[in-house]
Residue frames as qw, qx, qy, qz and C-alpha x, y, z in Angstrom:
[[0.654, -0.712, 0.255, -0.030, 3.27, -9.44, -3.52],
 [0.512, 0.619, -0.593, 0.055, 6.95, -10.22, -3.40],
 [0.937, -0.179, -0.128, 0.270, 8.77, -13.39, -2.36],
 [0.369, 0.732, -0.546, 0.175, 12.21, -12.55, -0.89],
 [0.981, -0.011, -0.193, -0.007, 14.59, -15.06, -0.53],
 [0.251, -0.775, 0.579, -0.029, 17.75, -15.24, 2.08],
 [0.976, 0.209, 0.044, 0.050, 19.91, -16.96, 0.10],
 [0.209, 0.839, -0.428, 0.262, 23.55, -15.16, 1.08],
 [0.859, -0.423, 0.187, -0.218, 24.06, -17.67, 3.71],
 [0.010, -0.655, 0.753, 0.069, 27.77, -19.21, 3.70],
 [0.919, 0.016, -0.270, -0.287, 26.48, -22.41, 4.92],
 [0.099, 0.654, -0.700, 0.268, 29.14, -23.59, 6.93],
 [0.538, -0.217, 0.728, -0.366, 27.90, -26.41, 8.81],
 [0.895, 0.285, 0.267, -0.214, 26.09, -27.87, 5.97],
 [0.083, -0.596, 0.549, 0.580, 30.07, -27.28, 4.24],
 [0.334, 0.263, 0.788, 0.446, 28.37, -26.83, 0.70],
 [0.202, 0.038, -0.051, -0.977, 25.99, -24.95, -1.20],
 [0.076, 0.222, 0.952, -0.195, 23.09, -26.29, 0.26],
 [0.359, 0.460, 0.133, -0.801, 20.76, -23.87, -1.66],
 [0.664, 0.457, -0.307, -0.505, 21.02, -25.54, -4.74],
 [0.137, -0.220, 0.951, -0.168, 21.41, -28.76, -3.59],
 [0.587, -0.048, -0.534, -0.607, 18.71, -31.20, -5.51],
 [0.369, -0.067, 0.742, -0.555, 16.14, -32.80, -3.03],
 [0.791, 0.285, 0.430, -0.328, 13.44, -34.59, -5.65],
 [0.596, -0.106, 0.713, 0.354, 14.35, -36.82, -8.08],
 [0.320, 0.893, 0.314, -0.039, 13.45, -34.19, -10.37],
 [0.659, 0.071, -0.110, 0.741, 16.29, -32.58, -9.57],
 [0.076, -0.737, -0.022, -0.672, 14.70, -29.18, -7.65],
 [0.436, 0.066, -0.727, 0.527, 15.57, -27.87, -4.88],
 [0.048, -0.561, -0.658, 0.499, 13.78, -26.58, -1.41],
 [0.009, 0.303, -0.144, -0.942, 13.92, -23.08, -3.30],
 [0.181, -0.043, -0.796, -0.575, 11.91, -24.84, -6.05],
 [0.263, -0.434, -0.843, -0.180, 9.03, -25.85, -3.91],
 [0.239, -0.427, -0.296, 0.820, 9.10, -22.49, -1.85],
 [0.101, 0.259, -0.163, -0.947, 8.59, -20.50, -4.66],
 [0.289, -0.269, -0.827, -0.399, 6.18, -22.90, -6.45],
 [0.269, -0.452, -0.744, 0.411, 3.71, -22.50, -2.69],
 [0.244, -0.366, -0.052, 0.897, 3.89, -18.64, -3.37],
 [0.272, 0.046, -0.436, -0.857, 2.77, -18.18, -6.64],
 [0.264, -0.384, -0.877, 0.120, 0.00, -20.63, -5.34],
 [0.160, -0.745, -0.516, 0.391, -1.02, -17.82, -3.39],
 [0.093, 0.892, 0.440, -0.047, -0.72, -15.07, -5.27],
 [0.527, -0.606, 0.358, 0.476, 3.06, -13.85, -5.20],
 [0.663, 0.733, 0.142, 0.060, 3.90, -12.41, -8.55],
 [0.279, 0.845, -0.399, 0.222, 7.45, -11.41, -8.11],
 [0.808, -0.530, -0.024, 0.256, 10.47, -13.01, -6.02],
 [0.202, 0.922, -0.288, 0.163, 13.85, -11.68, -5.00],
 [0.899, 0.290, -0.277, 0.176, 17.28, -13.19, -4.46],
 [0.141, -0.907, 0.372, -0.134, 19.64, -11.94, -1.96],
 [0.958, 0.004, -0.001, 0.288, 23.03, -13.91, -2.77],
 [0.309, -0.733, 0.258, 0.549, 26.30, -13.18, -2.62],
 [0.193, 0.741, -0.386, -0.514, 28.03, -11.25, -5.82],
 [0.051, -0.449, 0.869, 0.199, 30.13, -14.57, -6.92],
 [0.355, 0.074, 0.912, -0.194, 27.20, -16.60, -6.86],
 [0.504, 0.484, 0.024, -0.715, 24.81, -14.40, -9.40],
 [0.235, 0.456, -0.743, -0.430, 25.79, -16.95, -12.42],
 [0.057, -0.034, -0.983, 0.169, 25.25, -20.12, -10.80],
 [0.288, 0.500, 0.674, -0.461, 21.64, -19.14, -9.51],
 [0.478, 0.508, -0.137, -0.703, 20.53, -17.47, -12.61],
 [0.370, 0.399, -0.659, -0.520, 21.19, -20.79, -14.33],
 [0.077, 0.040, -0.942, 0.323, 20.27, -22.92, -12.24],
 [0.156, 0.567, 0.683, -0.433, 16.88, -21.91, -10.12],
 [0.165, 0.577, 0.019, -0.800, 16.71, -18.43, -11.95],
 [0.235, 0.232, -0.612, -0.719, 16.31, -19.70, -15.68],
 [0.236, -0.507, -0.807, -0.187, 13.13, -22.48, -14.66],
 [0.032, -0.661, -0.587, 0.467, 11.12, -19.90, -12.89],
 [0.022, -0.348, 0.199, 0.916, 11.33, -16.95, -15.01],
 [0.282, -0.293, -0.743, -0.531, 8.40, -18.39, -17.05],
 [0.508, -0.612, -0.577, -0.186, 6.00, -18.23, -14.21],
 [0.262, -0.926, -0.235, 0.134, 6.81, -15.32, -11.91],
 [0.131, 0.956, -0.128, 0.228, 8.94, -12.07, -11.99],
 [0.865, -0.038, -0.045, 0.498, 13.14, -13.08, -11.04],
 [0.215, 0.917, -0.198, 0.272, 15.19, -10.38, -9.52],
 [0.815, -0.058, -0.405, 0.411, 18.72, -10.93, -7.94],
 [0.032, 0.876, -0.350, 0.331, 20.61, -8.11, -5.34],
 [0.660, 0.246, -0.513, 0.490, 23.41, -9.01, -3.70],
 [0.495, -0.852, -0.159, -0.070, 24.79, -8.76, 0.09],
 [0.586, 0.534, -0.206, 0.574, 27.53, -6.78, 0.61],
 [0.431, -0.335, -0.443, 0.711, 29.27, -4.35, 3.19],
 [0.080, 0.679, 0.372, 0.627, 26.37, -1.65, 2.21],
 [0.407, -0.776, -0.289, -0.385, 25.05, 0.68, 4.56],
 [0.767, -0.322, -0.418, 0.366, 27.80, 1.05, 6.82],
 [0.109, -0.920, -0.170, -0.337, 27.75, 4.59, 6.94],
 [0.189, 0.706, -0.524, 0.437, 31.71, 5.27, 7.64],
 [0.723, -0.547, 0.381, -0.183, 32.13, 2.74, 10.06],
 [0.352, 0.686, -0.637, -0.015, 35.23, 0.79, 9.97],
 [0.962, -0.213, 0.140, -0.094, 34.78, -2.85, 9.87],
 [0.459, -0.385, 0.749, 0.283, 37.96, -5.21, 10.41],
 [0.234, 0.566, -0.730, -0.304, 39.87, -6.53, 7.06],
 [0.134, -0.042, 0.961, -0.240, 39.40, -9.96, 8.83],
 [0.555, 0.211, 0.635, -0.494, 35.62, -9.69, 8.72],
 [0.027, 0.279, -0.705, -0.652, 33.98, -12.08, 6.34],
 [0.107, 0.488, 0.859, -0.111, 30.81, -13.30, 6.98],
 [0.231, -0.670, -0.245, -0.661, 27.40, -10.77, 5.96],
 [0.009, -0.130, 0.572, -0.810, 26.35, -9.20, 8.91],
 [0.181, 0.218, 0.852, -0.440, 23.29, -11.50, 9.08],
 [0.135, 0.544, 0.821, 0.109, 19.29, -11.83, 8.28],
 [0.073, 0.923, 0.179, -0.333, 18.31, -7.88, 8.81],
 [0.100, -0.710, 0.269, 0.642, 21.07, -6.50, 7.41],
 [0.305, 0.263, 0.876, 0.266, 20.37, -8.80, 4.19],
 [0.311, 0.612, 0.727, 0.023, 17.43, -7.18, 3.50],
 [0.135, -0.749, 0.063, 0.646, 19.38, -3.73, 3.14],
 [0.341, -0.034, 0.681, 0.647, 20.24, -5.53, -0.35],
 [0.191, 0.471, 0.746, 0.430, 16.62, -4.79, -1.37],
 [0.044, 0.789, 0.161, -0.592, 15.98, -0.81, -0.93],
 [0.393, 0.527, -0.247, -0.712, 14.59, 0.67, -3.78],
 [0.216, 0.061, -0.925, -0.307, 14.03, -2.65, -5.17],
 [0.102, -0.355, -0.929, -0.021, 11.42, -3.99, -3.20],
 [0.183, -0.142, 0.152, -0.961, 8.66, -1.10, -2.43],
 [0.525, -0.197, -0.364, -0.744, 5.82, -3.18, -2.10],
 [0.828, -0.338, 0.343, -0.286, 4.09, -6.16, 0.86],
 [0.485, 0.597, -0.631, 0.103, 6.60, -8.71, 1.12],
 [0.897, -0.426, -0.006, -0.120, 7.46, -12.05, 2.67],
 [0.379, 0.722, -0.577, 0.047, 10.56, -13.22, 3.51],
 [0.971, -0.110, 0.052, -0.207, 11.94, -16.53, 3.87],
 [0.413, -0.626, 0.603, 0.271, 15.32, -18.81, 4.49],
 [0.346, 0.510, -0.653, -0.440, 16.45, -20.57, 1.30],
 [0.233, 0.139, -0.953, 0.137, 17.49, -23.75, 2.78],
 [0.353, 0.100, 0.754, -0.544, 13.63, -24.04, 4.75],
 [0.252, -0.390, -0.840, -0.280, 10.81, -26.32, 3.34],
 [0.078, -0.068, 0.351, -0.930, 7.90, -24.32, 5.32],
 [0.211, 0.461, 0.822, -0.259, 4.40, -25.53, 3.72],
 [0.166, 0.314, 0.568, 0.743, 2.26, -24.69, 1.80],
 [0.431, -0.701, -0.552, 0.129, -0.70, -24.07, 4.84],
 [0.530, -0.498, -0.143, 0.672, 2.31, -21.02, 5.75],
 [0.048, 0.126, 0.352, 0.926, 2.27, -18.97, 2.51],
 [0.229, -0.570, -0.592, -0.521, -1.81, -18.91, 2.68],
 [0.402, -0.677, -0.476, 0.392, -1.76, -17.70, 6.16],
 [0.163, -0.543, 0.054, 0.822, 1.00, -14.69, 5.88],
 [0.191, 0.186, 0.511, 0.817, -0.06, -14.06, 2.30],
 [0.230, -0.704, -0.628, -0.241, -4.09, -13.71, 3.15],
 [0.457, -0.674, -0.307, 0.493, -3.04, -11.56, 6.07],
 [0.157, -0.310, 0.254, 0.903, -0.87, -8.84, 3.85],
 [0.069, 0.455, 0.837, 0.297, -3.85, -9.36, 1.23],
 [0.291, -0.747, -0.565, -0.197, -5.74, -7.52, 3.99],
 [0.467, -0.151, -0.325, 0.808, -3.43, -5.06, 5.72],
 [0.007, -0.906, -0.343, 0.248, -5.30, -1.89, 7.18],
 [0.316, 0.260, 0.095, 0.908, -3.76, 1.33, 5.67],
 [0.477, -0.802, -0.357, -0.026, -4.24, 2.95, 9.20],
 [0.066, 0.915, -0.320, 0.239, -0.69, 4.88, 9.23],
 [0.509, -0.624, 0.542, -0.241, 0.61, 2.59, 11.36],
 [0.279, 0.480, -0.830, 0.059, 2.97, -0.70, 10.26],
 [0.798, -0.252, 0.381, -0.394, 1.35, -3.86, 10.38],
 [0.279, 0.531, -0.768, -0.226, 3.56, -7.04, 10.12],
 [0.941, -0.175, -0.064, -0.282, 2.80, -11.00, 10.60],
 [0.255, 0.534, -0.806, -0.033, 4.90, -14.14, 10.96],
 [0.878, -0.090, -0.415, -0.220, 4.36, -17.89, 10.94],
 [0.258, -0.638, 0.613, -0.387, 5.25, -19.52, 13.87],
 [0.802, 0.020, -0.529, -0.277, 5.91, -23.15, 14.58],
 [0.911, -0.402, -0.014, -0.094, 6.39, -25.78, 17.05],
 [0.014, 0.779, -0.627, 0.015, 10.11, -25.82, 17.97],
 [0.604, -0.221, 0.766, -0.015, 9.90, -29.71, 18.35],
 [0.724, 0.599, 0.342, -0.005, 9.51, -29.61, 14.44],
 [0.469, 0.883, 0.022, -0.018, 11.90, -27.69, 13.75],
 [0.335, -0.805, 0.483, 0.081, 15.07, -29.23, 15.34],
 [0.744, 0.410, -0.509, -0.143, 17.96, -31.74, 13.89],
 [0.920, -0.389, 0.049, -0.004, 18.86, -34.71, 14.81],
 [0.821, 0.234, -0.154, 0.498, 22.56, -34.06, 13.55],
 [0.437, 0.044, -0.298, 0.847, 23.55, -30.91, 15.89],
 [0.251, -0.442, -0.369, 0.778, 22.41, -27.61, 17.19],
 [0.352, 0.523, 0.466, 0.620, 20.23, -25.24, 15.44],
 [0.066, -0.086, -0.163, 0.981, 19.59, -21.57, 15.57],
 [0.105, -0.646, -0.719, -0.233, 15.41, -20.33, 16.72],
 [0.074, -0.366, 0.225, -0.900, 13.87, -17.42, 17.77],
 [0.132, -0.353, -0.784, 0.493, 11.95, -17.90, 21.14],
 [0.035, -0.432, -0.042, -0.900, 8.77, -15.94, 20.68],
 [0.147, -0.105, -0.488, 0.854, 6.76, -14.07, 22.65],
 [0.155, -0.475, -0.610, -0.615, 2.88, -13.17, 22.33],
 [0.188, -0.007, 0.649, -0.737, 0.17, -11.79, 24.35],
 [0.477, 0.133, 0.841, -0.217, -3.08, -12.62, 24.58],
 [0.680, 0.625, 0.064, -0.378, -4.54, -11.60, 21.26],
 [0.812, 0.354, 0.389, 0.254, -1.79, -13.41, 19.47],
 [0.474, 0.827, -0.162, 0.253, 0.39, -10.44, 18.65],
 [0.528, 0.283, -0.270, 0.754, 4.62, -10.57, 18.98],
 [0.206, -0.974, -0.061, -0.067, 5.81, -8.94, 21.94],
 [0.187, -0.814, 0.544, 0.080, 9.26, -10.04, 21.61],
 [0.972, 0.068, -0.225, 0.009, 11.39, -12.40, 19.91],
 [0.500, -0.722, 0.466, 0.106, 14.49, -13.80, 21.89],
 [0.746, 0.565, -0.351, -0.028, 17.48, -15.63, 19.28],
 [0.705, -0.463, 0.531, -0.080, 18.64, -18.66, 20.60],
 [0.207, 0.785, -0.525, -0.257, 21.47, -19.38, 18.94],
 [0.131, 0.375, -0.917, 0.049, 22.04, -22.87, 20.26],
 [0.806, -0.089, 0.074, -0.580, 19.07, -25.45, 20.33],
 [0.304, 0.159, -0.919, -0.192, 19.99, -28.94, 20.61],
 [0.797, -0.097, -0.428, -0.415, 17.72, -32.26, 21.06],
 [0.070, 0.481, -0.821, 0.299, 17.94, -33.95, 24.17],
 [0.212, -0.073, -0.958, -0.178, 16.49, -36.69, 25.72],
 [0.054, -0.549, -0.661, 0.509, 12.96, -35.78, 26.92],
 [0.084, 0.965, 0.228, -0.096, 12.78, -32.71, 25.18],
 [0.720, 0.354, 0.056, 0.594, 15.59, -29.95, 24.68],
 [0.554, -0.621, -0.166, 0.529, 17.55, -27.39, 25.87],
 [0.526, 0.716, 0.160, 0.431, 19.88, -24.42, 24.70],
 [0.624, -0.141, -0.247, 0.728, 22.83, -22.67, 25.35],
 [0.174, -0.913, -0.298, -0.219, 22.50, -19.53, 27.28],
 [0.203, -0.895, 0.389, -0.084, 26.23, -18.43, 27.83],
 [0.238, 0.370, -0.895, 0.075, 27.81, -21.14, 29.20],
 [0.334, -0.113, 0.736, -0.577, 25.27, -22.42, 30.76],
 [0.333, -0.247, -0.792, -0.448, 22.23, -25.39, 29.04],
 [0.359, -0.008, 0.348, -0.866, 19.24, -24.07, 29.77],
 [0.148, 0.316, 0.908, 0.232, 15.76, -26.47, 29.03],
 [0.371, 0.325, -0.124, -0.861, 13.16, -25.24, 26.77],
 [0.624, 0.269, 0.669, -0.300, 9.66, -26.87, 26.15],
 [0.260, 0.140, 0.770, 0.565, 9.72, -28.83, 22.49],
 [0.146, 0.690, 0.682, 0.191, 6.21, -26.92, 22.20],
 [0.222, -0.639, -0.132, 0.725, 7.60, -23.65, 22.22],
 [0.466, 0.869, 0.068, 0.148, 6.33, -21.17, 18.87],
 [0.564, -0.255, 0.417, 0.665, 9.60, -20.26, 17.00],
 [0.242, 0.801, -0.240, -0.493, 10.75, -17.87, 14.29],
 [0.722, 0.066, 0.517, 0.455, 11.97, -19.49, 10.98],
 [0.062, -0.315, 0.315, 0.893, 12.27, -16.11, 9.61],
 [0.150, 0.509, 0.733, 0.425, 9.27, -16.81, 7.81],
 [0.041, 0.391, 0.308, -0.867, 7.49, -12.63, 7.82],
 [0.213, 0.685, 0.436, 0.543, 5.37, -11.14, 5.81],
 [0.109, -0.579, -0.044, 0.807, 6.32, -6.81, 6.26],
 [0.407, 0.863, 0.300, 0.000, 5.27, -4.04, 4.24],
 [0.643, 0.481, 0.005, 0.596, 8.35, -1.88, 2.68],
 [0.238, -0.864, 0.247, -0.368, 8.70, 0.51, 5.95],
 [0.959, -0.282, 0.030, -0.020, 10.71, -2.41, 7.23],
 [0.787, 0.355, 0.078, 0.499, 13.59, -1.84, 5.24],
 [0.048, 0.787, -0.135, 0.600, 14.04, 1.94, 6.00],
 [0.593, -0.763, 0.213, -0.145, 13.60, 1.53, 10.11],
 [0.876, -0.389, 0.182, 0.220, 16.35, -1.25, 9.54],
 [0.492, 0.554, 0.041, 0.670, 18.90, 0.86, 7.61],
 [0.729, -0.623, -0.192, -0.208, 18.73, 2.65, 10.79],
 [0.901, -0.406, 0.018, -0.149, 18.89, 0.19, 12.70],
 [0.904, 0.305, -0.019, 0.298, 21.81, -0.90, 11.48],
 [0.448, 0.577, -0.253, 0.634, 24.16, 1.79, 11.80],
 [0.417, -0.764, 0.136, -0.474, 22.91, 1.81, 15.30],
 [0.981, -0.154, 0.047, -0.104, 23.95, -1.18, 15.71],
 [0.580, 0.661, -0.201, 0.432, 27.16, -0.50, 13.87],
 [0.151, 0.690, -0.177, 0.685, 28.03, 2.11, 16.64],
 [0.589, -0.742, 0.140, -0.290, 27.12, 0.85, 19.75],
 [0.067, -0.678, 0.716, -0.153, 30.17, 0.17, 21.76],
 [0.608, -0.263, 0.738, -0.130, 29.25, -3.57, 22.73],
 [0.851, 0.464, 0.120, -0.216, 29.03, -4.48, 19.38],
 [0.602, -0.332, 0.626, 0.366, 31.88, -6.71, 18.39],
 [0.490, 0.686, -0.186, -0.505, 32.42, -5.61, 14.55],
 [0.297, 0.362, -0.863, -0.188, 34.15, -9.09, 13.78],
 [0.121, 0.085, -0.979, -0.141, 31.95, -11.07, 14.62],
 [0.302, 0.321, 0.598, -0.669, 28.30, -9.51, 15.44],
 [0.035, 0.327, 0.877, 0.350, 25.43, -10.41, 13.51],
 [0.306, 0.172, 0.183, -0.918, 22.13, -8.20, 12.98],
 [0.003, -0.289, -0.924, -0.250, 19.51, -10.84, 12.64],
 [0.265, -0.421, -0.571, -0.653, 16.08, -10.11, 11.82],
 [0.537, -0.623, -0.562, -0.088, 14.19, -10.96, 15.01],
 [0.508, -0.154, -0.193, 0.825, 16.34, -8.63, 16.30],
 [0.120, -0.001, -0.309, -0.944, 15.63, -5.64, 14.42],
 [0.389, -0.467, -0.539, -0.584, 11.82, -6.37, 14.44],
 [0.465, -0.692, -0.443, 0.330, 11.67, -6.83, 18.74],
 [0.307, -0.005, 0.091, 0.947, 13.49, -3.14, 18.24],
 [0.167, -0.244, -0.512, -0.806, 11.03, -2.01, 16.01],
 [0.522, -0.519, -0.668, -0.111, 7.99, -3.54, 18.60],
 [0.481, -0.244, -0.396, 0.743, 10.09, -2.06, 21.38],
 [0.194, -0.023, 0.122, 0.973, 9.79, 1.40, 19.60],
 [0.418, 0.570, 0.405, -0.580, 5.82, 1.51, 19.16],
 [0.429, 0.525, -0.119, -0.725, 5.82, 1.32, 15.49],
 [0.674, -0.070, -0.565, -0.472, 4.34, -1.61, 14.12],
 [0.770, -0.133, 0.373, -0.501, 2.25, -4.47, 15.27],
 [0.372, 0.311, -0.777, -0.401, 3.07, -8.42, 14.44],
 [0.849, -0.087, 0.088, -0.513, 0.54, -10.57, 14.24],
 [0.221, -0.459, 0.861, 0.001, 1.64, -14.21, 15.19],
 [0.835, 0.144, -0.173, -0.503, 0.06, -16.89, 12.85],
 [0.567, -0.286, 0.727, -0.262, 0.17, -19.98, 14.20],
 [0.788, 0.233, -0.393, -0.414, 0.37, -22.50, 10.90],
 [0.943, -0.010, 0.294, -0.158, -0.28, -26.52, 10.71],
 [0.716, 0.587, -0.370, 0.075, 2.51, -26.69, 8.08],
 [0.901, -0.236, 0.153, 0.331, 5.41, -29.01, 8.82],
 [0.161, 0.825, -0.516, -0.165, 8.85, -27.17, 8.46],
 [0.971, -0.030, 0.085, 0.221, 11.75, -29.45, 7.12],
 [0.258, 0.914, -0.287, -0.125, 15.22, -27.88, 6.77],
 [0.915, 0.152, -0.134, 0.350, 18.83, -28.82, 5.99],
 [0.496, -0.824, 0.273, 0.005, 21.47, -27.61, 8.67],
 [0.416, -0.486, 0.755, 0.146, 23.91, -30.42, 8.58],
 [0.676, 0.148, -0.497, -0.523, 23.88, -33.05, 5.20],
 [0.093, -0.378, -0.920, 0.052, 22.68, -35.92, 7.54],
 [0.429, 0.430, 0.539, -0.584, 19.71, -34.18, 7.29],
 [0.369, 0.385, -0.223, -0.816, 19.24, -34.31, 4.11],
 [0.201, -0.005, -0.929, -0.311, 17.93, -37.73, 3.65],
 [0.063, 0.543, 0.566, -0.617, 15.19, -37.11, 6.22],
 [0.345, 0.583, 0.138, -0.722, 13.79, -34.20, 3.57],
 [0.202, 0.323, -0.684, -0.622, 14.18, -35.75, 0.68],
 [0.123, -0.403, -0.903, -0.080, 12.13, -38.92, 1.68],
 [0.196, 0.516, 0.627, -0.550, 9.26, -36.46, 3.20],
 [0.329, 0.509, -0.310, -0.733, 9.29, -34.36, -0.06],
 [0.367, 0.058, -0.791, -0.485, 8.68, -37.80, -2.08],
 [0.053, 0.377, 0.912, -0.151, 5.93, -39.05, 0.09],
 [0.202, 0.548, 0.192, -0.788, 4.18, -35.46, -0.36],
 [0.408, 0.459, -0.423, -0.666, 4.83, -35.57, -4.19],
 [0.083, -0.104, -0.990, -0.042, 3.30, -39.50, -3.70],
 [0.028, 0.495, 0.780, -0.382, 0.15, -38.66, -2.12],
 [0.296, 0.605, 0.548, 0.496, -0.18, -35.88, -4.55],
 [0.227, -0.892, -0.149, 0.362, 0.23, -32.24, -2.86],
 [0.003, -0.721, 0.375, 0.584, 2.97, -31.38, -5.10],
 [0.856, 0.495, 0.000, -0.147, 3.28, -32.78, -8.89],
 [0.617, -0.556, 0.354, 0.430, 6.21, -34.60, -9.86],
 [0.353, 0.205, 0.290, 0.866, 8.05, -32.18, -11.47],
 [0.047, -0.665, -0.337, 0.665, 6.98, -28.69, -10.15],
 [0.084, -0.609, 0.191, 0.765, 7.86, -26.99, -13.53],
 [0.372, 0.059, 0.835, 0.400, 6.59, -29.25, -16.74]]
């Protein structure tokens, strides 16, 4: 199974490169303890999606201690797949989490998880979605999974963060995720912005942290997807985004796959803004106290 890793991410709020930003007194970063959970379970390959300028920095960095202990590939996100459509001059951001994964066609061909750089996720989260691809039917039909957590875990105390709202029915499979762009902490509980308007949303609400696990038909429907997306008139081409949970409620919409919602115990930590980052660092050294992780992942 491959690991792939959304690591193209500009980072603007956290203003830094908060991928390779050391969090244990080791000196590794979330990436480091992501990928270290993986091969744990069984994950023999991971994959990089960074931007172009950055290929140097991460090969020497993350890419030269892992290459001993699991398979290191890098692709890049670019303005691919845009099938003659004419984006503004102006536009500089990627066009988001789905369109990201366009970086790996023909690269990745095989079950696959995929995951945010900058999120700590658990180790309890790889052994769910991994066991679950492990065991996929090969019944013609597109089965996918995804960890879901507790949205009152997964918010900061320094600003606003971006979740997907899902949706299940009763057996526990996705019937829709909803991307709520704005999530902040408020007193009682929390809310989120829904236009102009602050809507409230229950702190025990399952969320998306992009954490999936898809099989390689994922990649084709969103290539697509994409250019549909490209073309439809209410898309704003300077400044629309094709996130993931997007492209997969599409995909649910359409009848052709099934995602199974796994409901893990793991504790997300992430870094948004850098007053969070003292918050993860102490939780990562009480973990690698009490002895779940060794200190020093790589020795």
């Amino acid at each position: 199974m491959t690991l792939v890793v959304l690591a193209a991410g500009m980072g603007s709020r956290y203003k830094g490169l908060k991928q390779i930003d050391p969090i244990s007194k080791a000196g590794e970063f979330i990436i480091d303890f992501s990928v270290f959970d993986a091969i744990k379970c069984g994950y023999n390959k991971v994959v990089f999606i960074i931007k172009r300028d950055l290929y140097e920095v991460f090969k020497e960095t993350i890419g030269s201690r892992l290459e001993k202990y699991i398979e290191v590939k890098y692709v890049f996100q670019e303005n691919q797949f845009l099938d003659g459509v004419d984006i503004p001059k102006e536009r500089v951001k990627p066009f988001g989490t789905a369109h990201a994964l366009l970086a790996c066609y023909g690269v990745v061909n095989e079950p696959f998880t995929v995951i945010n750089a900058d999120d700590f996720y658990g180790a309890d989260a790889y052994k769910c979605v991994s066991e679950y691809l492990k065991n996929n039917p090969k019944d013609g039909k597109c089965h996918f999974c995804m960890a879901g957590y507790e949205l009152n875990n997964t918010l900061s105390e320094s600003g606003y963060v971006s979740r997907g709202e899902c949706f299940a029915d009763d057996n526990g499979y996705l019937t829709g995720i909803v991307e709520r762009t704005k999530i902040c902490k408020k007193e009682g509980g929390a809310e989120y912005l829904d236009g102009e308007e602050w809507k409230p949303i229950s702190t025990d609400t399952t969320v998306s942290m992009n954490f999936f696990g898809f099989t390689p038909e994922i990649i084709e429907y969103i290539r697509d997807g994409f250019v549909k997306f490209l073309r439809d008139p209410s898309t704003d081409l300077l400044t629309a985004e094709y996130y993931l949970p997007y492209a997969v409620t599409q995909m649910l919409r359409d009848g052709l796959c099934d995602i199974k919602l796994l409901r893990t115990d793991a504790k997300w930590y992430g870094v948004t803004y850098p007053d969070d980052k003292p918050r993860v660092v102490n939780e990562i050294e009480k973990m690698i106290s009490s002895g779940l992780y060794p200190d020093g992942l790589w020795k």
